[in-house]
DOVOKOL-835718 format. One record per residue (C-alpha): residue number from 1; residue in one letter; x, z, y. Coordinates in steps of 0.05 Angstrom, whole numbers, plus 5000, padded with zeros to 4 digits. Example, Ala and Ser with C-alpha at 12.3 -4.5 7.8 and 13.67 -1.06 7.14 Angstrom:
<atoms>
1 A 5246 5156 4910
2 S 5273 5143 4979
</atoms>
This chain:
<atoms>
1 X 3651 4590 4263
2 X 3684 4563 4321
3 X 3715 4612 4341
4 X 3747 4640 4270
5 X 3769 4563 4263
6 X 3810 4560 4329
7 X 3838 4627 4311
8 X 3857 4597 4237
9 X 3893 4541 4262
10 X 3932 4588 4325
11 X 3952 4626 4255
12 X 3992 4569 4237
13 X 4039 4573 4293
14 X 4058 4636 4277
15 X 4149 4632 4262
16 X 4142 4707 4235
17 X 4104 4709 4171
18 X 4103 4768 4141
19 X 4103 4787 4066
20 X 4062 4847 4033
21 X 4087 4913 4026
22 X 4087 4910 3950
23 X 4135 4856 3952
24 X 4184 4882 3992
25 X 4251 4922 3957
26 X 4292 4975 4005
27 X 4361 4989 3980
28 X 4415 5035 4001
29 X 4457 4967 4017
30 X 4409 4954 4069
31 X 4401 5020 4100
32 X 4480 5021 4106
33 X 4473 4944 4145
34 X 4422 4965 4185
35 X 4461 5030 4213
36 X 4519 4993 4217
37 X 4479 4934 4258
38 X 4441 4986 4304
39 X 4500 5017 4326
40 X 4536 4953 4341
41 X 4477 4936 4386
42 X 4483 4993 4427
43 X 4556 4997 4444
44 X 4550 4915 4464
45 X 4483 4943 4492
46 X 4533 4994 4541
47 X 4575 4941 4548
48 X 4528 4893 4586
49 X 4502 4941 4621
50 X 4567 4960 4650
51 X 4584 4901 4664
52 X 4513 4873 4697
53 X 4523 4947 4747
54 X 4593 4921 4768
55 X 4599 4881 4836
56 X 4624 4802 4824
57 X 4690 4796 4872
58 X 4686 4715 4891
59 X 4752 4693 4925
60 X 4760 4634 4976
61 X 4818 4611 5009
62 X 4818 4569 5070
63 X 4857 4559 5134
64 X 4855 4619 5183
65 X 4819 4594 5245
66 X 4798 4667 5270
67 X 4822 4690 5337
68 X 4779 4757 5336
69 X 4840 4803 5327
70 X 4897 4808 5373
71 X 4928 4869 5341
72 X 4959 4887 5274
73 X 4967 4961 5248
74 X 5030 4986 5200
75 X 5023 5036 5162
76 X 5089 5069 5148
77 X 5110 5124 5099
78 X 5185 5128 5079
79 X 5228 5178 5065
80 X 5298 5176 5077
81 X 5333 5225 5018
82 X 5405 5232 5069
83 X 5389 5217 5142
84 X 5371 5269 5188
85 X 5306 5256 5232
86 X 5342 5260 5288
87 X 5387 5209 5281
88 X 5330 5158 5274
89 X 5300 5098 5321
90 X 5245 5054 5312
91 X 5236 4993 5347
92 X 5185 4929 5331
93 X 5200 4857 5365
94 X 5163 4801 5350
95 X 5164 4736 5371
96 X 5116 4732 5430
97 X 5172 4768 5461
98 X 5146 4846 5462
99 X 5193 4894 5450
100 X 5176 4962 5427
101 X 5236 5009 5428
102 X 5225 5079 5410
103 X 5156 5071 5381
104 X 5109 5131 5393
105 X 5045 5099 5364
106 X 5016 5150 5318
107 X 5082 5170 5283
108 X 5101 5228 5256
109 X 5167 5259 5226
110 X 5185 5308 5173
111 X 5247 5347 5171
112 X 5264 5359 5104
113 X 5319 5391 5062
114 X 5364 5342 5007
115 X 5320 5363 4944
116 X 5257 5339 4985
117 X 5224 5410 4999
118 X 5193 5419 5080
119 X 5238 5450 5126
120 X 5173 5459 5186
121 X 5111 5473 5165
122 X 5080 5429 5216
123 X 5102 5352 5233
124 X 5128 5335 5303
125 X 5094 5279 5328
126 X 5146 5239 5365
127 X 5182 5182 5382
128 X 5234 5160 5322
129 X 5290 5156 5353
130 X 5341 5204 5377
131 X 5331 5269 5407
132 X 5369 5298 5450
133 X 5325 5275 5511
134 X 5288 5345 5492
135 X 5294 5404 5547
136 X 5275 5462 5527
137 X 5217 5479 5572
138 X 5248 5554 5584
139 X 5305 5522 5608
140 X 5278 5467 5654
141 X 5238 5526 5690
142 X 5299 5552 5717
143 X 5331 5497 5747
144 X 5321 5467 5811
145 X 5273 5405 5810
146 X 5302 5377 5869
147 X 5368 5379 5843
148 X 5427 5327 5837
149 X 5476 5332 5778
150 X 5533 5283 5761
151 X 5529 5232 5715
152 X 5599 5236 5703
153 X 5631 5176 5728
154 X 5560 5125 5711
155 X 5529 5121 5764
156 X 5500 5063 5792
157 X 5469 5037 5860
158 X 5396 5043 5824
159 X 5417 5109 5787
160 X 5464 5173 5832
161 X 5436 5227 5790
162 X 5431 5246 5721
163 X 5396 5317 5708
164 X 5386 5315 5636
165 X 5433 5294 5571
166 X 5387 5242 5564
167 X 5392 5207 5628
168 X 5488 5217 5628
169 X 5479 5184 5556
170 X 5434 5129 5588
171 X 5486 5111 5643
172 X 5538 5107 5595
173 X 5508 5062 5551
174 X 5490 5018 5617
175 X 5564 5018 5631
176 X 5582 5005 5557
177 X 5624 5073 5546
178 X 5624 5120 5486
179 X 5596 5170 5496
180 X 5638 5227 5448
181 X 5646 5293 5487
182 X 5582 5320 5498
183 X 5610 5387 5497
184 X 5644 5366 5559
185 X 5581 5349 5589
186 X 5537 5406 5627
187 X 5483 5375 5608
188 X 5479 5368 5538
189 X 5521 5432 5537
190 X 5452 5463 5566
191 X 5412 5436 5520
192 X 5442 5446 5465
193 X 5445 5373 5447
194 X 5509 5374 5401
195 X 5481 5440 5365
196 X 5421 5403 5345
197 X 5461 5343 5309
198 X 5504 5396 5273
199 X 5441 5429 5246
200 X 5413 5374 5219
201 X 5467 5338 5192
202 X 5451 5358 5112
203 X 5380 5334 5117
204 X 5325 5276 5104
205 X 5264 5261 5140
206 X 5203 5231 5126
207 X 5168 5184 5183
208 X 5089 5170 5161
209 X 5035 5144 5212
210 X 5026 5066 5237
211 X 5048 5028 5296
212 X 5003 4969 5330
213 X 5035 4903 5337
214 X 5015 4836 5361
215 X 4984 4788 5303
216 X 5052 4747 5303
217 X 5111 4749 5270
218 X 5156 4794 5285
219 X 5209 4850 5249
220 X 5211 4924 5264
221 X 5265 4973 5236
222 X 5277 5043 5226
223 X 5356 5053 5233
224 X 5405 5116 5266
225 X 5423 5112 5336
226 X 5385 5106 5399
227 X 5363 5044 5417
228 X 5366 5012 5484
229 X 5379 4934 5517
230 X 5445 4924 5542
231 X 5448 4848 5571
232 X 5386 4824 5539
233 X 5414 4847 5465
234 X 5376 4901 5426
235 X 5432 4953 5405
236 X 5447 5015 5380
237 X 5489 5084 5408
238 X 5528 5109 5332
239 X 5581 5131 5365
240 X 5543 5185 5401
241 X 5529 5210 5329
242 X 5596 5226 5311
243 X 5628 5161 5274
244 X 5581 5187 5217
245 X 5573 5138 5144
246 X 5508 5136 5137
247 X 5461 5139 5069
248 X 5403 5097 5077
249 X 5376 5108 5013
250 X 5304 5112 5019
251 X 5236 5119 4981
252 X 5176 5078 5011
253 X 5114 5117 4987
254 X 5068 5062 5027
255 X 5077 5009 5073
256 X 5010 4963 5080
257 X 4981 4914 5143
258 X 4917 4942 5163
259 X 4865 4973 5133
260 X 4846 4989 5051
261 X 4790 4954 5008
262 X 4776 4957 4933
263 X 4826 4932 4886
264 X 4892 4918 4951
265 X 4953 4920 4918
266 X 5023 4937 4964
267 X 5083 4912 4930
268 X 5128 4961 4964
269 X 5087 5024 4953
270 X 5138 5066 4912
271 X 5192 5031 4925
272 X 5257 5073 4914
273 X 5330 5049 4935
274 X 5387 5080 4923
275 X 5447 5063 4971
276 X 5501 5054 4919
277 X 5562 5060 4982
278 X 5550 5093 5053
279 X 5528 5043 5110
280 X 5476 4998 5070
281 X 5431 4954 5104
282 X 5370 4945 5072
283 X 5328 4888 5087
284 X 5254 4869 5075
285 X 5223 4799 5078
286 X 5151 4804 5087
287 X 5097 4748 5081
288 X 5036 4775 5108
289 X 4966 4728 5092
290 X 4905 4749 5124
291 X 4849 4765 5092
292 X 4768 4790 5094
293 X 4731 4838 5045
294 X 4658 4825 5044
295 X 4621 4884 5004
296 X 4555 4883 4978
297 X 4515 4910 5036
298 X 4544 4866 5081
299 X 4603 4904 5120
300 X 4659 4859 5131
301 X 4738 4894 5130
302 X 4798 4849 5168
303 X 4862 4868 5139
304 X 4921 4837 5103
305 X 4952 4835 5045
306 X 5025 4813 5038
307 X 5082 4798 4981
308 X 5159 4825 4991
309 X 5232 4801 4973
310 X 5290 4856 4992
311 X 5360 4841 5000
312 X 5409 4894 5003
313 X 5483 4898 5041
314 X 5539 4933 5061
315 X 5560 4932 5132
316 X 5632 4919 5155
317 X 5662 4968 5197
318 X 5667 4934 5256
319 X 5588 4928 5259
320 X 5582 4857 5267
321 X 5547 4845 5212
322 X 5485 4894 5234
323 X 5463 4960 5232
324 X 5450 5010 5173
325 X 5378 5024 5162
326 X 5313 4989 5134
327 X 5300 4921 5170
328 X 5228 4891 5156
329 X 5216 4818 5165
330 X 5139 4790 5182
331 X 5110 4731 5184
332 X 5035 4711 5182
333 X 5017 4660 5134
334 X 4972 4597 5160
335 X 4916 4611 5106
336 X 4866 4675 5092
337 X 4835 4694 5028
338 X 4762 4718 5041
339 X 4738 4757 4983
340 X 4662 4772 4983
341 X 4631 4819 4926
342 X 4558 4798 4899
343 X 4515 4825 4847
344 X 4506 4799 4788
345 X 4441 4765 4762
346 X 4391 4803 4725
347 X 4365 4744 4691
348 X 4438 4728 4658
349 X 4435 4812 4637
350 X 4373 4799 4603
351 X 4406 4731 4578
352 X 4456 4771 4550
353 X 4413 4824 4517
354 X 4384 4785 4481
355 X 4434 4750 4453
356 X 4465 4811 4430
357 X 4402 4832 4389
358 X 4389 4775 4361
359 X 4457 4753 4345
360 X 4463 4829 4303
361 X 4405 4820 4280
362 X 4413 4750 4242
363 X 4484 4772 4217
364 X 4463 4828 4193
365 X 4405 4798 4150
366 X 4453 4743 4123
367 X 4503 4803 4100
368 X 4440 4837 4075
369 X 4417 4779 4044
370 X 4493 4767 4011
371 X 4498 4844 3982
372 X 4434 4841 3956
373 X 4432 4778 3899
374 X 4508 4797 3894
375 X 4488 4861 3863
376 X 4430 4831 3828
377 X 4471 4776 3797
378 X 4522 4831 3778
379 X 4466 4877 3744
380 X 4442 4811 3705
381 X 4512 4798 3667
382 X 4522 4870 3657
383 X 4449 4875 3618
384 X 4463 4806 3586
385 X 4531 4835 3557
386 X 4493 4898 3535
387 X 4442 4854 3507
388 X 4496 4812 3464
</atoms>
């Protein structure tokens, strides 16, 4: 007795009571809601679960104390629609005061023809910058190692001979001379330097790879001319190339600092600029902020992300206003942005689960509720008009 009493009185708690089968009416309305309802509940159903799968990305942004990384990789891909490769030079400065001229870190160069189509098959990797310190090797064979051949009027105390086209075009530049005739030169003559420039003269290039700098601000460019110091001042040899007007117009297919992670954007990546007149200097200021990518299982990526301003100009003939050519601008900003993924709570899934079925499933019984005595208040004044 007991027993049966304690389980009368737990009875009363019960917030589902249910009615008897007898009493209960099943309509087409309904059947229509309760489709209707069930499928609702399984696309928000997907939904959650899509969403609870999916890594949370939780940014922070503080002042970059760090002083783990000493180095900085660019990676470079731009092609130049109107600019032979081998009238190109890289150089990076920055301002710790290291000065990379000719850059052979990991870059490559294309040769290709004006409607973008491969001339070689396979990339050359080499320096950016001009060419025509390459000997053919059959040629080098037969000449006398221990030879001493003119430099044509440059030499110096440091410097009597000059056995290549390289090394004549050197001492000129030392002595600040133009350097015009090749063809009058036995050198170049030999190797074929002027041929070279001829044969390439109708064609783009397309330099991809990276380059390492120091973690400081700094500028690098990629511009015609070989590049050398003359009295402490970074310059470049155009008149070696001929007096030639140079189209910089140039696509940047992807230029980033460092390494990828999930959801990067680069600002520059398809970049296309069209030199509107011959001898346009293109310029790119870059602001370059640090920043971490924590993923879920822990492995941590240092890179950079960066935003970009470009301004574009024409440069006087007398050269005084700089060189042709794309000029990039760096700085490091002060801050980092540390961006650390996490997953997301079960408990707030099954939160949200919940809601979803029993939000459906009280809307849909109100709107069941609704249709019903609608249509039962509708059948009454149709009988009572019938009736009357």
């Amino acid at each position: 007795m007991q027993s049966k009493a304690l389980l009368d009185r737990l009875r009363r708690f019960d917030a589902y009571p249910k009615t008897l089968e007898d009493f209960r009416v099943k309509t087409f309305g309904g059947a229509a809601v309760t489709l209707v309802s069930g499928l609702l509940m399984f696309v928000l159903f997907v939904s959650e679960l899509n969403y609870y799968l999916t890594t949370e990305v939780n940014p922070e942004l503080f002042v970059d104390i760090s002083r783990g990384q000493i180095k900085m990789k660019i990676n470079l891909n731009v092609t130049f629609h109107n600019m032979p490769c081998a009238f190109l030079s890289i150089d990076a400065m920055d301002v710790s005061g290291e000065n990379q001229i000719d850059v052979d870190h990991h870059l490559f160069k294309q040769r290709l023809k004006l409607n973008g189509e491969f001339i070689e098959d396979e990339p050359e990797k080499q320096d950016l910058g001009d060419k025509s310190g390459e000997i053919l090797e059959a040629v080098t064979q037969k000449l006398d190692p221990d030879r001493c051949e003119s430099c044509y009027g440059a030499e110096t105390d440091d410097k009597k001979c000059c056995n290549t086209c390289e090394e004549v075009r050197d001492q000129y530049r030392k002595k600040g001379w133009a350097f015009k005739e090749s063809d009058a030169i036995e050198q170049c003559k030999r190797e074929g330097w002027s041929d070279k420039i001829k044969a390439q003269r109708n064609e783009g290039c397309n330099a991809y790879g990276y380059i390492e700098v120091n973690k400081v601000g700094g500028n690098f460019h990629i511009a015609p001319g070989k590049s050398f110091q003359q009295h402490h001042v970074h310059v470049h040899d155009l008149q070696s190339l001929g007096g030639e007007k140079f189209n910089t117009s140039h696509t940047i297919h992807h230029m980033s600092f460092g390494e990828e992670y999930p959801g990067i954007v680069n600002p520059l990546d398809g970049a296309v600029n069209i030199a509107d007149m011959a001898q346009m200097m293109f310029q790119y200021f870059i602001k370059v902020v640090p920043t971490t990518y924590t993923n879920v299982n822990g492995k941590t990526v240092a890179t950079n992300q960066f935003s970009a301003t470009k301004h574009a100009k024409i440069i006087s003939a007398l050269g005084d206003s700089g060189l042709p050519g794309l000029f990039v601008t760096y700085e490091l900003s002060p801050m980092m942005v540390k961006y650390t993924e996490k997953r997301r709570s079960f408990m707030h899934f099954l939160t949200g689960v919940c809601a979803i079925i029993g939000g459906v499933f009280t809307v849909a019984g109100l709107i069941d509720s609704m249709i019903y005595h609608s249509a039962r208040a509708l059948q009454k004044k149709i009988e009572l008009g019938k009736a009357t």
